[in-house]
MARMIRO-835029 format. One record per residue (C-alpha): x, y, z. Coordinates in pm, whole numbers, padded with zeros to 5 digits, always signed. Layout:
! MARMIRO-835029
XYZ
...
END
This chain:
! MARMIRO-835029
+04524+09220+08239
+04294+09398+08055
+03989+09325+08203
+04144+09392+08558
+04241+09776+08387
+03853+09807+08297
+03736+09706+08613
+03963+09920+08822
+03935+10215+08576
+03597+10351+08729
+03733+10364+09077
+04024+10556+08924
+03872+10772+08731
+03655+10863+09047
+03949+10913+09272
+04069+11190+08983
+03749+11314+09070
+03714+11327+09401
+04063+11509+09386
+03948+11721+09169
+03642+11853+09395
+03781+11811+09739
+04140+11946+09708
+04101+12158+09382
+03750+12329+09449
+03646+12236+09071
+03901+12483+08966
+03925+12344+08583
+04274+12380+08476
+04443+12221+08153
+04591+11923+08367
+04204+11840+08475
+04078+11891+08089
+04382+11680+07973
+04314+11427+08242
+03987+11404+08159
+04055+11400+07793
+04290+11082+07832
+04126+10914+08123
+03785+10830+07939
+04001+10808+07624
+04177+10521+07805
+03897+10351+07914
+03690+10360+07559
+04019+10200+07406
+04028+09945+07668
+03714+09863+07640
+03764+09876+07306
+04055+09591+07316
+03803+09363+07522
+03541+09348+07307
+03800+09244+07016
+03960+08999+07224
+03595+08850+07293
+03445+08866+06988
+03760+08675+06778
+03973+08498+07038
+04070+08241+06757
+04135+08479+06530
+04350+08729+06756
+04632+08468+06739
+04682+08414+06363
+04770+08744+06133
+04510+08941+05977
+04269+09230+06027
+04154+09152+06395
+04526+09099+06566
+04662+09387+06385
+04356+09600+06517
+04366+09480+06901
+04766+09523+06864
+04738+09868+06740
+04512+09954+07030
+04711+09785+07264
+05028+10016+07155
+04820+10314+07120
+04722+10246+07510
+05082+10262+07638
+05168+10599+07597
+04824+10737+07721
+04851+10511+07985
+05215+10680+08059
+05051+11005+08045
+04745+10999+08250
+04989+10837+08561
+05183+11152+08471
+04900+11367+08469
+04758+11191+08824
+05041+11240+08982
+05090+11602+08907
+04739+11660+09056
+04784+11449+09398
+05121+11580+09451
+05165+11906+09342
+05479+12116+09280
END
């Protein structure tokens, strides 16, 4: 599931932008700097989580150092995952 969240995150990320210039005129506000902020946060934690998974798949089963790190990113994702949908939505629908 990760790997499909990588691969999909660039198209995301430009639809945020395309938003962004199109329906916003580039008018920076602190929903676009948060989004922003969260968006490529999301992405380097993700990728982040991949690489881990990759580079110890045997050892991201049994305890130690690498599961605890790749589980830790993993829960660290959810809420800035929660966020930037909350954040995306404010900007395509508005109030």
């Amino acid at each position: 599931n990760l790997v499909v969240a990588l691969i999909a995150m660039p198209a995301t990320i430009a639809t945020g932008y395309l938003s962004f210039h199109f329906n916003y005129g580039h008018k920076w506000t602190k929903t676009f700097k948060a989004k922003q902020l969260l968006s490529f946060t999301m992405f380097g934690l993700t990728l982040i989580a991949v690489i881990i998974h990759w580079i110890a798949p045997g050892n991201i089963e049994t305890p130690g150092f690498w599961l605890h790190a790749y589980m830790f990113l993993v829960f660290l994702l959810a809420p800035i995952v929660g966020a930037t949908g909350y954040l995306g939505g404010t900007i395509t629908f508005p109030r």
